[in-house]
PDB file with SEQRES, HELIX, SHEET and CRYST1 records, atoms N, CA, C and O in Angstrom:
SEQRES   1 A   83  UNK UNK UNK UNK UNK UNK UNK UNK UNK UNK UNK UNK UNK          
SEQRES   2 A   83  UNK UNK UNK UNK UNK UNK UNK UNK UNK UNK UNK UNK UNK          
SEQRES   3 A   83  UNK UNK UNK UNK UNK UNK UNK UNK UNK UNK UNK UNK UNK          
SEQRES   4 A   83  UNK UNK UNK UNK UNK UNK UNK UNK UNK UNK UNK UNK UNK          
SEQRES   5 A   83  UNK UNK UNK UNK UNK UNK UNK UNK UNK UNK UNK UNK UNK          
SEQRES   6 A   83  UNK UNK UNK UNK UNK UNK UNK UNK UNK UNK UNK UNK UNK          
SEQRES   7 A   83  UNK UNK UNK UNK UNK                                          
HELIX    1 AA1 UNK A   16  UNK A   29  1                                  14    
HELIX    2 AA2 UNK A   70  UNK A   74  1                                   5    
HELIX    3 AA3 UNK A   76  UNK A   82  1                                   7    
SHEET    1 AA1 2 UNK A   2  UNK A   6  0                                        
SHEET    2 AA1 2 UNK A  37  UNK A  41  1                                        
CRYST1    1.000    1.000    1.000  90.00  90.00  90.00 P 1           1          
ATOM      1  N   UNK A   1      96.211 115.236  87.891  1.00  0.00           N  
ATOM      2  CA  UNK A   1      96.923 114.367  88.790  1.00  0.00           C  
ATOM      3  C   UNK A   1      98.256 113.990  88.156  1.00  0.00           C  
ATOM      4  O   UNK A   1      98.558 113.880  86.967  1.00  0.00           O  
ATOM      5  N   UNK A   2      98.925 113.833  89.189  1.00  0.00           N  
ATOM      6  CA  UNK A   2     100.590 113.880  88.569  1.00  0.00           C  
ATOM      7  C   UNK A   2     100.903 112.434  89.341  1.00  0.00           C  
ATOM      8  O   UNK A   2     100.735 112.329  90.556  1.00  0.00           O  
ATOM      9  N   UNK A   3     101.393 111.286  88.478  1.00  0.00           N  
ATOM     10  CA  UNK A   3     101.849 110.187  89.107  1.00  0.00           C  
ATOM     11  C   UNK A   3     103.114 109.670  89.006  1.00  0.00           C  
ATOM     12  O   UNK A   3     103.449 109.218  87.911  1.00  0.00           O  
ATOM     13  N   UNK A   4     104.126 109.634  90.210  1.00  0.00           N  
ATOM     14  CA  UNK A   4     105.496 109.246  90.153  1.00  0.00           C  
ATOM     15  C   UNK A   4     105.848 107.846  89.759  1.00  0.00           C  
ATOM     16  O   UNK A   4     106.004 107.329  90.865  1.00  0.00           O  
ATOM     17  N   UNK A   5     106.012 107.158  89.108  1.00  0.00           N  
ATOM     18  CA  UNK A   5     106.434 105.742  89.191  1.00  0.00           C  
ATOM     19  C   UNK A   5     108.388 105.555  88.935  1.00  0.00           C  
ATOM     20  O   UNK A   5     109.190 105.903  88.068  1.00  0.00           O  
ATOM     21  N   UNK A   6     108.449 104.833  90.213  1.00  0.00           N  
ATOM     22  CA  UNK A   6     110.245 105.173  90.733  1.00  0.00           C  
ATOM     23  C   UNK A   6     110.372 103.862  89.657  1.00  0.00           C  
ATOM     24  O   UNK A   6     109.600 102.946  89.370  1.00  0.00           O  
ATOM     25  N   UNK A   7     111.827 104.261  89.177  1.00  0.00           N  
ATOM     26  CA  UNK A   7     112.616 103.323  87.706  1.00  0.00           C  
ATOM     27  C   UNK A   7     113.743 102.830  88.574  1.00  0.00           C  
ATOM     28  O   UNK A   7     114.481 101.963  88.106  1.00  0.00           O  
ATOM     29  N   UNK A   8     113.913 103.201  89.554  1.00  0.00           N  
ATOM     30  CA  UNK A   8     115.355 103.192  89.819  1.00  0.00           C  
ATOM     31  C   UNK A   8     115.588 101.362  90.004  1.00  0.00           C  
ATOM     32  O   UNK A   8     114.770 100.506  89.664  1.00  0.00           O  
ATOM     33  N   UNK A   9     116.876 101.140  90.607  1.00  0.00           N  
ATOM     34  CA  UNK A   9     116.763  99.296  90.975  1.00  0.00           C  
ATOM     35  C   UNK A   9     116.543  98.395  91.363  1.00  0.00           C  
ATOM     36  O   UNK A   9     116.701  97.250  90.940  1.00  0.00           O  
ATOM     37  N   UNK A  10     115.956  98.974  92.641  1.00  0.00           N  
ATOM     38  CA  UNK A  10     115.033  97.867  92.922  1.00  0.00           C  
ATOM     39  C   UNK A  10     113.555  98.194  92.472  1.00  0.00           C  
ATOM     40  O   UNK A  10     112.853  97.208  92.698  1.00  0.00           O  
ATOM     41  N   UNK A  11     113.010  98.982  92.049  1.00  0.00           N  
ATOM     42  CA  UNK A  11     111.778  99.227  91.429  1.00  0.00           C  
ATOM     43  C   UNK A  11     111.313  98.420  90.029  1.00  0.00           C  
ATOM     44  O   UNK A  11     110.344  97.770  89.636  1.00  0.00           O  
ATOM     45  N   UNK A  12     112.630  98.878  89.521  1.00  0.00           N  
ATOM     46  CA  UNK A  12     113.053  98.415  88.115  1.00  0.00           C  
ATOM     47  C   UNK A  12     112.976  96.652  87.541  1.00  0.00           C  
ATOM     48  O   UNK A  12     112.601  96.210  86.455  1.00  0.00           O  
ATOM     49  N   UNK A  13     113.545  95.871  88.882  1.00  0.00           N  
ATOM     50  CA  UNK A  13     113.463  94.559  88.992  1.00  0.00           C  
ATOM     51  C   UNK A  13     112.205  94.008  89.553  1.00  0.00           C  
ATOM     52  O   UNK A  13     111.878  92.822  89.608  1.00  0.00           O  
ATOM     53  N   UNK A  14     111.381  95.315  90.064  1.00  0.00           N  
ATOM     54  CA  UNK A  14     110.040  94.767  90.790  1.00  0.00           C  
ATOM     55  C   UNK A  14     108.751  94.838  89.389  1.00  0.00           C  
ATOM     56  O   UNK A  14     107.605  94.390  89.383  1.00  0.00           O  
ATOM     57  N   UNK A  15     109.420  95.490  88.445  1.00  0.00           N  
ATOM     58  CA  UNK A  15     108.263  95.753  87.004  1.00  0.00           C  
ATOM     59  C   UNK A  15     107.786  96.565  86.886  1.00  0.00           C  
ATOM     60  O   UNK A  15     106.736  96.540  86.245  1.00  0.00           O  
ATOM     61  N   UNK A  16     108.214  97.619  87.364  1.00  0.00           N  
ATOM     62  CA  UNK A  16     108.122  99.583  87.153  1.00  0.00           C  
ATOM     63  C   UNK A  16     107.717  99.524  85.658  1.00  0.00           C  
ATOM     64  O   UNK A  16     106.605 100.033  85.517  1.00  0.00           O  
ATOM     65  N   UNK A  17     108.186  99.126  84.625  1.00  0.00           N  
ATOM     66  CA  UNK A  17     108.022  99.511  83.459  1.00  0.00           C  
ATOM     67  C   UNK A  17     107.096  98.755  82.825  1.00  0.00           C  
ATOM     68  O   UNK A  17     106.565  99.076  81.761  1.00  0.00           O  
ATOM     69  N   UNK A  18     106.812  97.451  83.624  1.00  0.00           N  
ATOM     70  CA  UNK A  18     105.477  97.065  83.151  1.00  0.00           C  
ATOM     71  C   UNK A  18     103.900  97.786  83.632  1.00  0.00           C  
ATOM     72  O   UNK A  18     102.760  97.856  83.173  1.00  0.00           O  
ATOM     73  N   UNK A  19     104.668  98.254  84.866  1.00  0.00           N  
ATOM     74  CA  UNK A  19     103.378  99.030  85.755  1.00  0.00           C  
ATOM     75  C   UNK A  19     103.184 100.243  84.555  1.00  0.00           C  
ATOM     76  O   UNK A  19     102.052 100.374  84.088  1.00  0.00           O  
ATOM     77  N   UNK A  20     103.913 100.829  84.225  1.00  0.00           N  
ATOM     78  CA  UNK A  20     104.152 102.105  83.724  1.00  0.00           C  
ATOM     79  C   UNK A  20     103.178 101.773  82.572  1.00  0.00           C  
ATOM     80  O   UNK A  20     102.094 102.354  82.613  1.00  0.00           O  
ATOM     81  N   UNK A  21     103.494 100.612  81.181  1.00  0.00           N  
ATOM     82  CA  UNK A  21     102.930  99.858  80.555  1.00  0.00           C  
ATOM     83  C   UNK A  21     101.598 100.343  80.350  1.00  0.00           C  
ATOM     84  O   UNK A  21     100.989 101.147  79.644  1.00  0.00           O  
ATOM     85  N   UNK A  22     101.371  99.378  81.416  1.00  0.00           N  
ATOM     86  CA  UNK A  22      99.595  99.287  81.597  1.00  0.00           C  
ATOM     87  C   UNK A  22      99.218 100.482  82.292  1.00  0.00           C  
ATOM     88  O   UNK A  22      98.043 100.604  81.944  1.00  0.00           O  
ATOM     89  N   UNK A  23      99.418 101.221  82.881  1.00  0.00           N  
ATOM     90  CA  UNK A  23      98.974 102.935  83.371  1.00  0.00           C  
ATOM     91  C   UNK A  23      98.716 103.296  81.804  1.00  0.00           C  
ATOM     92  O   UNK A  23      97.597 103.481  81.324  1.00  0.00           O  
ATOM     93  N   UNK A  24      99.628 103.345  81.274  1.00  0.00           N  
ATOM     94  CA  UNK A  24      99.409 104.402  79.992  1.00  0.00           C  
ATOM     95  C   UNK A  24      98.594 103.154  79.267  1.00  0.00           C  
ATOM     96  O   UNK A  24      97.743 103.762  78.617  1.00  0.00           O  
ATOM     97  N   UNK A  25      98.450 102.163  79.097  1.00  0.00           N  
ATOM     98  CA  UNK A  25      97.380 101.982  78.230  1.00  0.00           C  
ATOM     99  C   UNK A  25      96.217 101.857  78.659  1.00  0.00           C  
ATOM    100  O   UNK A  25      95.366 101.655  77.793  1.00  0.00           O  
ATOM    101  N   UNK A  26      95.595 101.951  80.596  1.00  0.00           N  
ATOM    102  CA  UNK A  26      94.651 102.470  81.347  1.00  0.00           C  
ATOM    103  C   UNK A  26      94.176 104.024  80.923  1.00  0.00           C  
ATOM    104  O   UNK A  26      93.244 104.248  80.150  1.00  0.00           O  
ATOM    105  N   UNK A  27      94.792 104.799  81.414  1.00  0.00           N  
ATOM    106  CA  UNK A  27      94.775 106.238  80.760  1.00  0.00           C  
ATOM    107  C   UNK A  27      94.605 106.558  79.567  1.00  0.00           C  
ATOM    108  O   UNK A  27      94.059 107.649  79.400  1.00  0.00           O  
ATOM    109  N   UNK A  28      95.044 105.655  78.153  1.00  0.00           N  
ATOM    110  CA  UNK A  28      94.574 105.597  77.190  1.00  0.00           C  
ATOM    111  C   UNK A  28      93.010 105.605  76.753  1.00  0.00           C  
ATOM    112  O   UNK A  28      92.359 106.487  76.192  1.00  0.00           O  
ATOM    113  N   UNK A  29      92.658 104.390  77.179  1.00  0.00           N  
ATOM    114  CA  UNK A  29      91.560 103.732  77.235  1.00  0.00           C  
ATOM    115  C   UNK A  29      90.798 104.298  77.886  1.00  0.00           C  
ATOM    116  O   UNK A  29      89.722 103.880  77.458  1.00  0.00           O  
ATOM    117  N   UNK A  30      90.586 105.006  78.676  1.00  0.00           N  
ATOM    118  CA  UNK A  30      89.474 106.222  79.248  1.00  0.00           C  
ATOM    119  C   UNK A  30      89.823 107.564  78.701  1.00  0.00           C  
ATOM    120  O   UNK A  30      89.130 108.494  79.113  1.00  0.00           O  
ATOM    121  N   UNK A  31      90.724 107.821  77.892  1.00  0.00           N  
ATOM    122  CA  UNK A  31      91.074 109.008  77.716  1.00  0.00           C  
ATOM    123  C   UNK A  31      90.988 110.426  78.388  1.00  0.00           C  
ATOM    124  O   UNK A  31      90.448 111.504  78.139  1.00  0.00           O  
ATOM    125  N   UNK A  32      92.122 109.661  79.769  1.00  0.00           N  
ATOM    126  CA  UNK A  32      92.125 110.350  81.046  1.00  0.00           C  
ATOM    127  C   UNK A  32      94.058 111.028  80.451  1.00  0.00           C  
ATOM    128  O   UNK A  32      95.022 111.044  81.216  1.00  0.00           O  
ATOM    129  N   UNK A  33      94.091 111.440  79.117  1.00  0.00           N  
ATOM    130  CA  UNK A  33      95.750 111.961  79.657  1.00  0.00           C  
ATOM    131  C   UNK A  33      95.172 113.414  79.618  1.00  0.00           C  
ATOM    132  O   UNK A  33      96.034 113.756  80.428  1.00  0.00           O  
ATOM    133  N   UNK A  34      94.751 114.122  79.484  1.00  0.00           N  
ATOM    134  CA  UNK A  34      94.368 115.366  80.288  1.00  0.00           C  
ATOM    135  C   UNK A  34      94.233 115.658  81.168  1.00  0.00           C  
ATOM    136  O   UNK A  34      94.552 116.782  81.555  1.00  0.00           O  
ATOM    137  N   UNK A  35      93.451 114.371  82.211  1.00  0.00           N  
ATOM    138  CA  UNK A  35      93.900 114.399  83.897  1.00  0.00           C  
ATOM    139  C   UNK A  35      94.643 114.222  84.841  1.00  0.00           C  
ATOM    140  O   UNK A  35      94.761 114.615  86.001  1.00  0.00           O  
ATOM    141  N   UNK A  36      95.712 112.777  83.332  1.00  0.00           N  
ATOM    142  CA  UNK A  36      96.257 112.366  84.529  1.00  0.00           C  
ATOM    143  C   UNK A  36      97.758 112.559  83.614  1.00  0.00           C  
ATOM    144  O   UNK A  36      97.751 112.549  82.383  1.00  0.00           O  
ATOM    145  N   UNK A  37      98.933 112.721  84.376  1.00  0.00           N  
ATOM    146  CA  UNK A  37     100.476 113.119  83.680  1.00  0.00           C  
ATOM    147  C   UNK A  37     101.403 111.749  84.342  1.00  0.00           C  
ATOM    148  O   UNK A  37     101.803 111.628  85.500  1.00  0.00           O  
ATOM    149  N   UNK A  38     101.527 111.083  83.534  1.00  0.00           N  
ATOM    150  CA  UNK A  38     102.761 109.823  84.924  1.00  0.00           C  
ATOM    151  C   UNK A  38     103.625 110.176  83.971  1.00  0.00           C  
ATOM    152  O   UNK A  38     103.524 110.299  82.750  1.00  0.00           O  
ATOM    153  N   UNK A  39     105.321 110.454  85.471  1.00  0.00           N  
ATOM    154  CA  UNK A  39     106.048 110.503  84.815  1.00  0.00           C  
ATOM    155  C   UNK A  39     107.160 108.937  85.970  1.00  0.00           C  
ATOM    156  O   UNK A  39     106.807 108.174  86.870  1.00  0.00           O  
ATOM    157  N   UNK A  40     108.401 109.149  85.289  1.00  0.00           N  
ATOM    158  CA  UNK A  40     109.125 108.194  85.741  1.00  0.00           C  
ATOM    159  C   UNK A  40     110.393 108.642  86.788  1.00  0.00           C  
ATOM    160  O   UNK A  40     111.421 109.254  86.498  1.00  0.00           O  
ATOM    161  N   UNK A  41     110.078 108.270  87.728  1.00  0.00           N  
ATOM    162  CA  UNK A  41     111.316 108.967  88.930  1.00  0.00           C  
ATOM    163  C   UNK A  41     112.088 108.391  89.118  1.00  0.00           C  
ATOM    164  O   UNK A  41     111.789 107.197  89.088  1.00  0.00           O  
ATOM    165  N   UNK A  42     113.737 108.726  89.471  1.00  0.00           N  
ATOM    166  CA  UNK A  42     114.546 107.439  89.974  1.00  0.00           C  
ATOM    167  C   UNK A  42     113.987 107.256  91.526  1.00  0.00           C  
ATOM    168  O   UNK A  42     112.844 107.556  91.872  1.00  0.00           O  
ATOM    169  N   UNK A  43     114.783 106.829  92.202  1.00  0.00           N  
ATOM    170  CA  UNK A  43     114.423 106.903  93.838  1.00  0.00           C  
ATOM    171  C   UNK A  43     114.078 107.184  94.324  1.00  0.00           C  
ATOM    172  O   UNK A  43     114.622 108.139  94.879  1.00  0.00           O  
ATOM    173  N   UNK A  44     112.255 106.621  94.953  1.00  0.00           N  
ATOM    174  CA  UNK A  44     111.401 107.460  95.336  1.00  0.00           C  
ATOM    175  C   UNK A  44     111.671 107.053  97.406  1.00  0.00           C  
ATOM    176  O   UNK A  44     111.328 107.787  98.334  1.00  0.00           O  
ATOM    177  N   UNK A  45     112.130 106.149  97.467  1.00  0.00           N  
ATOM    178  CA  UNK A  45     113.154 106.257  99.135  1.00  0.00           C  
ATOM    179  C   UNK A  45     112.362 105.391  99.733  1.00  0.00           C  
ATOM    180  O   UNK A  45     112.349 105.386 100.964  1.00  0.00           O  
ATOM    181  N   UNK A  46     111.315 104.230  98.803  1.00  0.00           N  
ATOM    182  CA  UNK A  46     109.823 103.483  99.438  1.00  0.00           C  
ATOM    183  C   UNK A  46     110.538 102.173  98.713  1.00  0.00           C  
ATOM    184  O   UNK A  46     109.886 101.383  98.030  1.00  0.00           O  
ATOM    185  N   UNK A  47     112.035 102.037  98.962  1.00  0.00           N  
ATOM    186  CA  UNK A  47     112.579 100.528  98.505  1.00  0.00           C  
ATOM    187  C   UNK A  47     112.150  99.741  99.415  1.00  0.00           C  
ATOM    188  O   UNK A  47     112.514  99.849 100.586  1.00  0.00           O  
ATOM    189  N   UNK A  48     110.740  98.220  98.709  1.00  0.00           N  
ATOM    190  CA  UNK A  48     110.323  97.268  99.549  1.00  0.00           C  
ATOM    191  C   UNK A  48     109.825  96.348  98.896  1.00  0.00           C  
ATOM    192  O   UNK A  48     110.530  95.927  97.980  1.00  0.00           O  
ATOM    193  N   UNK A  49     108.543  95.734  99.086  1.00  0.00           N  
ATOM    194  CA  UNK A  49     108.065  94.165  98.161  1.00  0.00           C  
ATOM    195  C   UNK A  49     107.268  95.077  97.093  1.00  0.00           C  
ATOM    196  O   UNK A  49     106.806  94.282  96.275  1.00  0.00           O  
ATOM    197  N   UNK A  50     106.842  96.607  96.679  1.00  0.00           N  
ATOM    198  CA  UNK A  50     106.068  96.595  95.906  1.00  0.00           C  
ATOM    199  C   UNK A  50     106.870  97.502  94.722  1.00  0.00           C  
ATOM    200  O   UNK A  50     108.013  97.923  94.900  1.00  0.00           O  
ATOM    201  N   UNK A  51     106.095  97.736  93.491  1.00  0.00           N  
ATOM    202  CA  UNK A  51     107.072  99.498  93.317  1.00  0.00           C  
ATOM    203  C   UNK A  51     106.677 100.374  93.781  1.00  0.00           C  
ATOM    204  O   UNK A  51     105.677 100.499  94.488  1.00  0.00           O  
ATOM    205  N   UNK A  52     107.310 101.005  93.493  1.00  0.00           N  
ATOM    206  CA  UNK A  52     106.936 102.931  94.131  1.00  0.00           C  
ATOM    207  C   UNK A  52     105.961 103.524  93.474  1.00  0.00           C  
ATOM    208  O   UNK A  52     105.810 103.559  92.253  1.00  0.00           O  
ATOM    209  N   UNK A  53     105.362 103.947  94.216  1.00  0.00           N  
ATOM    210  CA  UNK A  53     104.163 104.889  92.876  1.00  0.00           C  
ATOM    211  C   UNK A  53     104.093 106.685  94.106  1.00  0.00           C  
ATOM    212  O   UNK A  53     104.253 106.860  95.314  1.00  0.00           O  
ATOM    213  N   UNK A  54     103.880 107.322  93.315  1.00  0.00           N  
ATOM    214  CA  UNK A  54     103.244 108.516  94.308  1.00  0.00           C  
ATOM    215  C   UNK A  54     102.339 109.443  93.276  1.00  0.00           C  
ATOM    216  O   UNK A  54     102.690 110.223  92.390  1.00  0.00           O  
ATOM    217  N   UNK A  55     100.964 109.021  93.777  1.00  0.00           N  
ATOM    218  CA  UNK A  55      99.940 109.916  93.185  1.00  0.00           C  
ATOM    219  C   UNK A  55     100.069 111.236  94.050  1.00  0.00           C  
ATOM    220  O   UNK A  55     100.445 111.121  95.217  1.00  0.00           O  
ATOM    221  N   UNK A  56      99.687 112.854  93.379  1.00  0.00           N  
ATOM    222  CA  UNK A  56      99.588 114.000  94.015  1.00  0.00           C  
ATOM    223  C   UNK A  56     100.430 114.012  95.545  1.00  0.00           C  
ATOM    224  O   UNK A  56     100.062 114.608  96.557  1.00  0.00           O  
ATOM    225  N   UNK A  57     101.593 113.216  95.389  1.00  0.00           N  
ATOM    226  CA  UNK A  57     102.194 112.830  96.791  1.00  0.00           C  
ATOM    227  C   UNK A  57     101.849 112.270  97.868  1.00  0.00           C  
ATOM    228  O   UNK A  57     102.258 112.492  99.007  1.00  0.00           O  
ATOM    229  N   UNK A  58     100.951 111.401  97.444  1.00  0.00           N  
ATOM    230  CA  UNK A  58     100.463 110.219  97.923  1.00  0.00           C  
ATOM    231  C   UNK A  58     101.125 109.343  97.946  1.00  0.00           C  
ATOM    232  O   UNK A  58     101.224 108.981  96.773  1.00  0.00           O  
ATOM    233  N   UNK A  59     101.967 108.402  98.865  1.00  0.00           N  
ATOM    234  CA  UNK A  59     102.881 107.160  98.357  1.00  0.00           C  
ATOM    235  C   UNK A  59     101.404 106.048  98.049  1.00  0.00           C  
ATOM    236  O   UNK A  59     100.508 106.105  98.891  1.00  0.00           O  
ATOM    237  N   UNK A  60     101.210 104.980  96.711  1.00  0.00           N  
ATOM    238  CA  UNK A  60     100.001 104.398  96.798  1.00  0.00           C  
ATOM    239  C   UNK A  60     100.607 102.615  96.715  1.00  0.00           C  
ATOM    240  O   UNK A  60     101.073 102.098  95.700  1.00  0.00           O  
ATOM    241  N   UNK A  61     100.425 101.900  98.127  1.00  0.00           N  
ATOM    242  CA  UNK A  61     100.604 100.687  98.621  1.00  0.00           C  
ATOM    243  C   UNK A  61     100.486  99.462  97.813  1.00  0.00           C  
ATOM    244  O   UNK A  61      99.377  98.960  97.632  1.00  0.00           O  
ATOM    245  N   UNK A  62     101.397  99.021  97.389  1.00  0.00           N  
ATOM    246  CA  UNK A  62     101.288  97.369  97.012  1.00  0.00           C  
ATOM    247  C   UNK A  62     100.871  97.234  95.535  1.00  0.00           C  
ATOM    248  O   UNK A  62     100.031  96.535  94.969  1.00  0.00           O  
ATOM    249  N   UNK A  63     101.736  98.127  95.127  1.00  0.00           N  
ATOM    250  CA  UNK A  63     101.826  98.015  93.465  1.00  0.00           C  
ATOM    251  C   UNK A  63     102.226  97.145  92.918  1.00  0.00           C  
ATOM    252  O   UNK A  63     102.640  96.413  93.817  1.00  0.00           O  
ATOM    253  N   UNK A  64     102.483  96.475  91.611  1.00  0.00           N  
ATOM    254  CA  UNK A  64     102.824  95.938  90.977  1.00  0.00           C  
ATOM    255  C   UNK A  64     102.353  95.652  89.603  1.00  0.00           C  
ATOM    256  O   UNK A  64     101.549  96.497  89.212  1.00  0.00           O  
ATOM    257  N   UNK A  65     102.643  94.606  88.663  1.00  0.00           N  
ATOM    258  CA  UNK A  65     101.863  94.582  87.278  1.00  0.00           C  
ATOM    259  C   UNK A  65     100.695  93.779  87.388  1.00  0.00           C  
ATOM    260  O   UNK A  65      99.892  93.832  86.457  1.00  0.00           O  
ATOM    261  N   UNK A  66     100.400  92.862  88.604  1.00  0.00           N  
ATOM    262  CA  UNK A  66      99.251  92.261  89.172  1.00  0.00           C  
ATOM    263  C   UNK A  66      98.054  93.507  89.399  1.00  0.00           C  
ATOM    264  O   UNK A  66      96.929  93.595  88.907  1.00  0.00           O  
ATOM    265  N   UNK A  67      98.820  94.468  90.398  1.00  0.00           N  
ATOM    266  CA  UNK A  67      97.653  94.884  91.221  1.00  0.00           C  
ATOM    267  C   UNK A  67      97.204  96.255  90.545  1.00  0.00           C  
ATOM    268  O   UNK A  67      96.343  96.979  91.043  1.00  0.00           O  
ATOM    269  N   UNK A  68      97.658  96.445  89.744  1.00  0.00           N  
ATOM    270  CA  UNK A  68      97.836  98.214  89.062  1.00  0.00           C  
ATOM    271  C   UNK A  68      96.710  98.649  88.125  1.00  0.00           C  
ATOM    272  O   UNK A  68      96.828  99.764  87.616  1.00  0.00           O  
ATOM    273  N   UNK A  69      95.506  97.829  87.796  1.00  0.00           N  
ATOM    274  CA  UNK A  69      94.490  98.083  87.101  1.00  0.00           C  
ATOM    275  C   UNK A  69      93.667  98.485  88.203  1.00  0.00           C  
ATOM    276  O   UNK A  69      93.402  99.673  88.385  1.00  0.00           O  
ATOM    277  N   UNK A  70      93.153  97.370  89.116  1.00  0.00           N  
ATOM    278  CA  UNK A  70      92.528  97.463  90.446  1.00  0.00           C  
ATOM    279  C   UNK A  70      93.014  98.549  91.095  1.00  0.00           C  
ATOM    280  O   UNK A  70      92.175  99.101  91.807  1.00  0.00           O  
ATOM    281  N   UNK A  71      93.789  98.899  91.087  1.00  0.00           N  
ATOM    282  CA  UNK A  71      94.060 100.796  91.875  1.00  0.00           C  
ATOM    283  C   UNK A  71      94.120 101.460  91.474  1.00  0.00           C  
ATOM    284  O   UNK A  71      94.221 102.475  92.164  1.00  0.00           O  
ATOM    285  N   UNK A  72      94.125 101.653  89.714  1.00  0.00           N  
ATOM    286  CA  UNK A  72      94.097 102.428  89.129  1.00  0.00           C  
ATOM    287  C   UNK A  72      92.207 102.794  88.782  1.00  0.00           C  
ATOM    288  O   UNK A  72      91.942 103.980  88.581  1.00  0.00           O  
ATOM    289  N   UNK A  73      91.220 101.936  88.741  1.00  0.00           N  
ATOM    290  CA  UNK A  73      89.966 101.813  88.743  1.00  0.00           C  
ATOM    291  C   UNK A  73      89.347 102.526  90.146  1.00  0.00           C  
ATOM    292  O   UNK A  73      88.446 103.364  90.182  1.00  0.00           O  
ATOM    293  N   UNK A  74      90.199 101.869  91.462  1.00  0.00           N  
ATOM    294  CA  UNK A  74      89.491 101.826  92.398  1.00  0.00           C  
ATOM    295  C   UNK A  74      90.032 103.557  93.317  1.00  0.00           C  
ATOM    296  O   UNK A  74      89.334 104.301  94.005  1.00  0.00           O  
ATOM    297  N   UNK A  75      91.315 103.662  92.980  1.00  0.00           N  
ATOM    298  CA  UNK A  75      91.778 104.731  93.494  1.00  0.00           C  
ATOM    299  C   UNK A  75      92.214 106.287  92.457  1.00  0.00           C  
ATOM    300  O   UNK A  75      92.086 107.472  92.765  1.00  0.00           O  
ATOM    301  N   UNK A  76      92.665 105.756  91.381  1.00  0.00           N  
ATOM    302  CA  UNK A  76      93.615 107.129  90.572  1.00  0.00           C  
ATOM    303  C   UNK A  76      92.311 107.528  89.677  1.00  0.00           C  
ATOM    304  O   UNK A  76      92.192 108.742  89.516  1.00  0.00           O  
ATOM    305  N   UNK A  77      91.387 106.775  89.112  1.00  0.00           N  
ATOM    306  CA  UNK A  77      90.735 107.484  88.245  1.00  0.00           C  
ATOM    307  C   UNK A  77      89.827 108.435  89.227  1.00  0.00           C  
ATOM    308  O   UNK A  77      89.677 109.628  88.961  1.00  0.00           O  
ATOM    309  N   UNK A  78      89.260 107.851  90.329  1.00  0.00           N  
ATOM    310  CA  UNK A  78      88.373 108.355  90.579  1.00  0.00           C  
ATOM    311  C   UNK A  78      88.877 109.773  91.222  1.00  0.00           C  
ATOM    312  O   UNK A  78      88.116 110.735  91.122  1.00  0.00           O  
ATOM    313  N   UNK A  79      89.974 109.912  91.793  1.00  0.00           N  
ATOM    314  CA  UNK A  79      90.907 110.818  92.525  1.00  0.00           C  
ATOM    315  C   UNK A  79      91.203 111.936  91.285  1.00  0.00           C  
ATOM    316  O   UNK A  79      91.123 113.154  91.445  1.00  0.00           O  
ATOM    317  N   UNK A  80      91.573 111.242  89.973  1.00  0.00           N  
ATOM    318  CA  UNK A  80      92.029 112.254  89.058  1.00  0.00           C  
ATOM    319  C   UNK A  80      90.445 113.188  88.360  1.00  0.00           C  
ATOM    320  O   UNK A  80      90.319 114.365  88.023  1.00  0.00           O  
ATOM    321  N   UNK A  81      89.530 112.129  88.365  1.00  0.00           N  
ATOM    322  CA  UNK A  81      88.047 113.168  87.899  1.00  0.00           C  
ATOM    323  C   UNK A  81      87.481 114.214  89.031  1.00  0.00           C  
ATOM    324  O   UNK A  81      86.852 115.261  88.876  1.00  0.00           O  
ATOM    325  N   UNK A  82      87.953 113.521  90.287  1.00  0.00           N  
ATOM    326  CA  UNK A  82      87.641 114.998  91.322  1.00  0.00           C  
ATOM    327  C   UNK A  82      87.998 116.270  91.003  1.00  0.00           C  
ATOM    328  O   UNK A  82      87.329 117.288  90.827  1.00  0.00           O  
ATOM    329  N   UNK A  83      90.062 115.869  90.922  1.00  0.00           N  
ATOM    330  CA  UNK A  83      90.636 116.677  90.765  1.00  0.00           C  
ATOM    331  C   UNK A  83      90.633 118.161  90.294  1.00  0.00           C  
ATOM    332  O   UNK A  83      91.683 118.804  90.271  1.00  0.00           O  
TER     333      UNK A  83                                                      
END                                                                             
């Protein structure tokens, strides 16, 4: 699984790099980086209240450094062990 997380400016001010943060120390901690690759995009064109994320080109809803464990548990791991 390949995950986009947009850097660009309004992403950037929304805590892209804290999201980013805690992904990689999620992915750590299961020792899912063989499944899973996040990289960092500028402008993913989904400028709104959350950041941008796009799993396997999935845009994935209402991100932030709050909500990003809980979707990463509930949606990316389980999506990336199918994979």
């Amino acid at each position: 699984m390949t995950i986009q997380i947009c850097i660009g400016s309004a992403c950037h001010l929304r805590g892209s790099y804290d999201v980013i943060e805690k992904l990689k120390s999620l992915i750590a901690a299961d020792n899912m980086e063989d499944k899973i690759t996040l990289k960092a995009s500028f402008c993913l064109g989904r400028c709104g209240e959350f950041v941008t994320v796009k799993a396997d080109g999935e845009f994935i809803e209402g991100v932030n450094a709050q909500t990003i464990e809980s979707i990463y548990k509930e949606k990316l791991k389980p999506a990336a062990l199918k994979g």
